[in-house]
N, C-alpha and C positions, 0 to 999 in steps of 0.2 A: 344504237342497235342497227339503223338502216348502212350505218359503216362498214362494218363487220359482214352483213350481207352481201355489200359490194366488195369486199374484200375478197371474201372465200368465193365469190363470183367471180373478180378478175383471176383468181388462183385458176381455179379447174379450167376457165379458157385458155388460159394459157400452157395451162398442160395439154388441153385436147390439141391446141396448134402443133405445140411443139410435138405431140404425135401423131398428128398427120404428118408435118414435115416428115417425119422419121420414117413413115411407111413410105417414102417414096417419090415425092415431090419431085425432087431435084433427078438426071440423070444419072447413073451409074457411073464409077469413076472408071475413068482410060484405067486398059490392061498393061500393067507397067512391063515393058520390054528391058529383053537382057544388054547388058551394055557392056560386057566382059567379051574379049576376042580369045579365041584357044590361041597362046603363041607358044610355039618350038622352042623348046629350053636345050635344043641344041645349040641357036645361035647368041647364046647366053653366055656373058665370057665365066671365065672359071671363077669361084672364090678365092679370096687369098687363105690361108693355111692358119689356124688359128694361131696367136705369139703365145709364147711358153711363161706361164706364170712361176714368177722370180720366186724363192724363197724372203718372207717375210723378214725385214732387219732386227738382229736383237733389240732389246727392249735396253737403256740403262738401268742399274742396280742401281739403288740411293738405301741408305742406311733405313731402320724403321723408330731407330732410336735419336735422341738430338748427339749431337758431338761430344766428347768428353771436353774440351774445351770451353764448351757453353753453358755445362752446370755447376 
């Protein structure tokens, strides 16, 4: 019994810590700054021009039956 007391004892302390941290212990985090530059997509060289997509190669034809040979 005296186990379980100490148990559900250590529980809720360590909830209360861990909510004290949480309201604020520690400082606030740095304000993350922008790290992108605006750059001129004038001095941007051109793209190349998309390639022209082939027509697909026929497919071979094969029988669906065996050969007249084979039966």
């Amino acid at each position: 019994m005296g186990r379980i007391i100490v148990a559900a004892f250590a529980v809720v302390l360590v909830c209360m810590v861990g909510g004290f941290l949480s309201l604020g212990m520690f400082p606030p985090a740095l304000v993350q700054q922008d790290v992108h530059r605006d750059l001129s997509l004038a001095s941007a060289p051109a793209a190349a021009p998309p390639m022209a997509i082939a027509a697909p190669a026929p497919l071979p034809v094969m029988p669906l039956g065996k050969p007249a040979a084979a039966q």
